[in-house]
C-alpha positions in Angstrom: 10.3 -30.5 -7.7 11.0 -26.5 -7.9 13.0 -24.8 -5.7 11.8 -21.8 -3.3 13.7 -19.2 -5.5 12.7 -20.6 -8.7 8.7 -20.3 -7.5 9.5 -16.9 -6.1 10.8 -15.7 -9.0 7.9 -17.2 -11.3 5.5 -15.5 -9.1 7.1 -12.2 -9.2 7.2 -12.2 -13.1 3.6 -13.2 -12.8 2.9 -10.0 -10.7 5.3 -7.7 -12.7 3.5 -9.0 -16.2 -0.7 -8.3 -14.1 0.7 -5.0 -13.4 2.3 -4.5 -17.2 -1.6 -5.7 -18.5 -3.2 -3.2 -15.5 -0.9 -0.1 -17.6 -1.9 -0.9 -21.1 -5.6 -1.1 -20.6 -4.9 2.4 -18.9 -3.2 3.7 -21.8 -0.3 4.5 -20.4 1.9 2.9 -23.0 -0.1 4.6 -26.1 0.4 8.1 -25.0 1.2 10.1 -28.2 2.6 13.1 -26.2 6.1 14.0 -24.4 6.5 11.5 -21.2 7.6 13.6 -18.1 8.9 11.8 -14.5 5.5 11.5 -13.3 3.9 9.9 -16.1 6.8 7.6 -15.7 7.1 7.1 -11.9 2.8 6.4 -12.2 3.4 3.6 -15.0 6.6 1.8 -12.3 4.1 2.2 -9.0 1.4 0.3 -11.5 3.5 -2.6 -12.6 4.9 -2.7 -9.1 1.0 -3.0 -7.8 0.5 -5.7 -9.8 -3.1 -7.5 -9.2 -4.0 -5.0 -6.8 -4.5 -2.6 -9.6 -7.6 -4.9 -10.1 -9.0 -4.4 -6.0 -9.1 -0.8 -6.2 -5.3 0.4 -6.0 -5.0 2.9 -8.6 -1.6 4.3 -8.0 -0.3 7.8 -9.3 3.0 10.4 -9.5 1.5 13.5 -8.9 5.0 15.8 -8.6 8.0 14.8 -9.3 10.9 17.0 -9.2 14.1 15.7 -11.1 17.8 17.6 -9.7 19.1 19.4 -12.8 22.8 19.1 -13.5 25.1 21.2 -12.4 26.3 23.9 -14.9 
């Protein structure tokens, strides 16, 4: 018999690796170019969306400001 934590946490890898699958048929792993914070902060919000990614949630970073470091 499992325990509660142990079938969360299956089911939350299971979600994380639908969202993982949703990003790579986007391309958004294969991108030959420099990634910036928003094509990085659109490829978390995907994985994090998980199977909704397949109901019509297609999330997006638009802007994305970083703090530079102090001089």
């Amino acid at each position: 018999m499992m325990r509660t934590g142990g079938l969360l946490g299956t089911l939350l890898l299971i979600w994380l690796i639908i969202g993982a699958i949703a990003c790579g048929q986007r391309d958004y792993f294969s991108s030959d170019q420099k990634m910036n914070c928003a094509d990085f902060g659109t490829i978390v919000v995907t994985v994090l969306a998980g199977p909704l990614n397949y109901f019509g949630v297609n999330p997006k970073v638009e802007n994305c400001n970083v703090p530079q470091p102090s001089q």
